[in-house]
C-alpha positions in Angstrom: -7.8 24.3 -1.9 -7.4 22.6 -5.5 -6.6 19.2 -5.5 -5.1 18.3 -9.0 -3.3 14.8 -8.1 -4.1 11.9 -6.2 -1.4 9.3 -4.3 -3.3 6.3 -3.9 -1.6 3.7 -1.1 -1.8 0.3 -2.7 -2.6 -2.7 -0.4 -6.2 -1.8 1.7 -6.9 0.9 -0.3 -6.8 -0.7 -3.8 -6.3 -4.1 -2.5 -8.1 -6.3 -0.1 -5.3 -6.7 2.1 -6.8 -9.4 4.1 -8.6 -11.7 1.3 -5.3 -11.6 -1.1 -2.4 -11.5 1.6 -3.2 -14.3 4.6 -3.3 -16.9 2.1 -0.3 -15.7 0.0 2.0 -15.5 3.1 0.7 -18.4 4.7 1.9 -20.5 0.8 4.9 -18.7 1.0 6.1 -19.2 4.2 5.3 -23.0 4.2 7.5 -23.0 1.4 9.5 -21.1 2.1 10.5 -22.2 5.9 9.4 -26.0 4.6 6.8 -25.6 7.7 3.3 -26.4 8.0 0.1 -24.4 8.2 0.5 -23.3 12.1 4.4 -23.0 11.5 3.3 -20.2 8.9 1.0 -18.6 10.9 3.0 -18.3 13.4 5.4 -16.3 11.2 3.0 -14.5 9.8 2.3 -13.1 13.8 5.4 -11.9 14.1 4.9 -9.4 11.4 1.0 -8.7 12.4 -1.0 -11.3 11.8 -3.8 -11.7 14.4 -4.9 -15.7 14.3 -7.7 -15.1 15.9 -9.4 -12.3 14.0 -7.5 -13.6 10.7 -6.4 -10.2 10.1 -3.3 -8.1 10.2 -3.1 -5.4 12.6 -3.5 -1.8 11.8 0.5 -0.7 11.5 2.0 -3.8 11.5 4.3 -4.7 8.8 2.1 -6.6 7.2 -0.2 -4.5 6.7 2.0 -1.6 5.6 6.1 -2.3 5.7 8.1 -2.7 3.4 10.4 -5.9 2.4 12.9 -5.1 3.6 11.6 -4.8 7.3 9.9 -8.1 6.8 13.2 -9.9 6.1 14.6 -8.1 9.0 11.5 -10.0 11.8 11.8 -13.3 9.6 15.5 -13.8 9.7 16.9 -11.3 12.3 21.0 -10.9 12.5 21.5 -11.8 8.5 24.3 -9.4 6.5 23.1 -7.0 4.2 24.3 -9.7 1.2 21.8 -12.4 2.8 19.1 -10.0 3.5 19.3 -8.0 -0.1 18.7 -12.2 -1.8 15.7 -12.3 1.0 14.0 -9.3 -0.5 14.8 -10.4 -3.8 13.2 -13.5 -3.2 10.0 -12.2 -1.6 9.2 -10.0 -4.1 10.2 -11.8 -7.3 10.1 -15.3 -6.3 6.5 -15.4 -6.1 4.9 -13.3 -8.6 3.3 -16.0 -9.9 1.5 -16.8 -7.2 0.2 -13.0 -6.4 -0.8 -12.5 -9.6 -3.9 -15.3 -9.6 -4.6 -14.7 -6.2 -5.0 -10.4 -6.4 -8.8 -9.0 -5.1 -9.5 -5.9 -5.7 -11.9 -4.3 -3.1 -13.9 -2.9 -5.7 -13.6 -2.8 -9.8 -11.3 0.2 -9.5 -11.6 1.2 -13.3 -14.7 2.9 -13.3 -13.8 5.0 -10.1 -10.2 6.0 -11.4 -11.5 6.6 -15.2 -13.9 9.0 -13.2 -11.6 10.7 -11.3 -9.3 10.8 -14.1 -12.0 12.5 -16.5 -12.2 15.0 -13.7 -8.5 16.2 -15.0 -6.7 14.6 -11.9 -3.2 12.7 -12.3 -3.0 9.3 -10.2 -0.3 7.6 -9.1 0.3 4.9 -6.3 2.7 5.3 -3.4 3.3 2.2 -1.4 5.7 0.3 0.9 5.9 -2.7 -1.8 8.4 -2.8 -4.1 8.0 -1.3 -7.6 8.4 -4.1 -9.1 5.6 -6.0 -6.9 3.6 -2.5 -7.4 3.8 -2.6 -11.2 3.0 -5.9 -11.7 -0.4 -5.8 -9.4 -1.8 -3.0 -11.3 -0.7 -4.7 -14.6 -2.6 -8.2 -13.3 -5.9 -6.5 -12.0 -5.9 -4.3 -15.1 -5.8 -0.6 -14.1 -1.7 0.3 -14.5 -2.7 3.1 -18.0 -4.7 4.6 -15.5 -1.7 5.7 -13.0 0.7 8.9 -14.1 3.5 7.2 -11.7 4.2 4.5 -9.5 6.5 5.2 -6.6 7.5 2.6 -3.8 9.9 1.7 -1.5 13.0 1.0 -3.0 12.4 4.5 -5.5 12.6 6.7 -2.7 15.5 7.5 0.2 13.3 6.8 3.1 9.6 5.1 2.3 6.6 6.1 4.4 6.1 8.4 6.3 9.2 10.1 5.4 7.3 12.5 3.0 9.5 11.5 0.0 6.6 9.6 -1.8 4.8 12.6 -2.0 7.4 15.1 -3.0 8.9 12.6 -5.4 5.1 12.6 -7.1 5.0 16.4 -6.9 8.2 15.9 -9.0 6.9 13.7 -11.1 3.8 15.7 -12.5 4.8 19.3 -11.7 2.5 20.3 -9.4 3.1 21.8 -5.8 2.8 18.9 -2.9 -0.1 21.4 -1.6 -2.1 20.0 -5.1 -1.9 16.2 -4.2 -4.1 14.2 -2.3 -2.8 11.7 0.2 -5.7 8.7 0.5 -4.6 5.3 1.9 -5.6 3.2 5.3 -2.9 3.5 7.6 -1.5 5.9 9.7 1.5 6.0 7.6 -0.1 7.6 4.8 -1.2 10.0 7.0 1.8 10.9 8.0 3.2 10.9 4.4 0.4 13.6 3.7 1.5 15.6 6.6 5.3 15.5 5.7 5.4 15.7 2.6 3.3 18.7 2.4 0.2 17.2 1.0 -3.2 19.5 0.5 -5.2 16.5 1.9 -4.8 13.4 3.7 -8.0 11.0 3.2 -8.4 7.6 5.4 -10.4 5.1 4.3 -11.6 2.3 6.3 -11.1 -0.6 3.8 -7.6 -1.7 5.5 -6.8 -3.0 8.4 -7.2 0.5 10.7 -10.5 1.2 12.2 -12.0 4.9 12.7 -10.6 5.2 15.8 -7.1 4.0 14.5 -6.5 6.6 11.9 -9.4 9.8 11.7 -7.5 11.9 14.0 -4.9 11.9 11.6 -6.9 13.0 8.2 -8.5 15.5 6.8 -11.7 13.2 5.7 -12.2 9.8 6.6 -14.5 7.3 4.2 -15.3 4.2 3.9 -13.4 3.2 0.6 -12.5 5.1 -2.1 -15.7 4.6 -4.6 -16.8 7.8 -2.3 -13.7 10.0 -3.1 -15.1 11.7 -6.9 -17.9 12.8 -4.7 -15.8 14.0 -1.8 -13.5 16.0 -4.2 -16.3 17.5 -6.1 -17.6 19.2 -2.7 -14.2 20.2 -1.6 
């Protein structure tokens, strides 16, 4: 098997999903809903946020949905007019706000300069928006390092439909068998699997646990500052 691309997932896998995300939501939806600290929590649980382990759960939107499926638990029975300005506002609204308060789990340049110099293409495949995903990479300083970003609204169906994947296939000219699938969910799994990926790699850096997600991949690590090594003995 040669792997020649990589499809990173974005939030958990680049991203501390946990340090950057509870405390954005939890600002957001207190302005947003003009509630207070426990009134945005308790929002925030309806998508996946566990209070008591200050978390999200492995699969829940939170951790891995898109926009538009957050719109749909935070104000249920709105027309698609009223829902489209939702989405807008989520993921435009506050880009102030995300921008400061970004952690990487790692400084990513170094690993994706490597992995790069070892002739792969990168790109990012994620449940955000492309304009949210764009404008993370640009603010933590690694967007020349990705060949593509594809996200939710780019594709017909997001993950685990298998469109990011073929749509990246598309976008650098290589076979779906020569991508790599790495990300922390079981949805990127599954977007490996249907979209006819050579690999699927899990990495525990997210919200899953082992037991949540390395049944579904082909290698499981702990974050992705072990994936030049893991390639290079494939």
């Amino acid at each position: 098997m040669t792997i020649r691309a990589i499809l990173f997932d974005k939030d958990g896998t680049l991203i501390d999903v946990n340090a950057t995300w509870i405390p954005i939501y939890r600002e957001m939806f207190m302005d947003i809903f003009a509630t207070d600290i426990a009134g945005a929590e308790e929002l925030m649980a309806k998508a996946g946020y566990d209070k008591a382990a200050d978390r999200f759960r492995a699969g829940s939107i939170l951790a891995g949905g898109t926009t538009r499926q957050l719109v749909e638990v935070l104000w249920p029975g709105i027309n698609e007019q009223e829902a489209a300005a939702k989405v807008h506002l989520l993921d435009r609204g506050y880009t102030h706000l995300v921008r400061d308060r970004l952690i990487p789990l790692m400084p990513l340049a170094p690993i994706l300069s490597e992995l790069r110099a070892m002739g792969l293409k990168l790109g990012i495949g994620t449940n955000d928006s492309h304009v949210s995903a764009v404008a993370h990479m640009t603010a933590v300083g690694v967007i020349a390092h990705f060949d593509g970003i594809i996200a939710a609204d780019t594709v017909p169906v997001p993950k685990p439909s298998g469109n990011m994947i073929r749509s990246f296939a598309e976008m650098t000219g290589l076979a779906p068998s020569a991508i790599a699938m790495v990300g922390d969910n079981h949805h990127d799994m599954e977007e490996a699997r249907n979209g006819g990926a050579g690999l699927a790699v899990a990495v525990l850096s997210g919200n899953a646990a082992h037991a949540d997600i390395a049944h579904l991949a082909d290698h499981t690590l702990n974050t992705i500052a072990e994936l030049p090594a893991l390639l290079r003995s494939l």
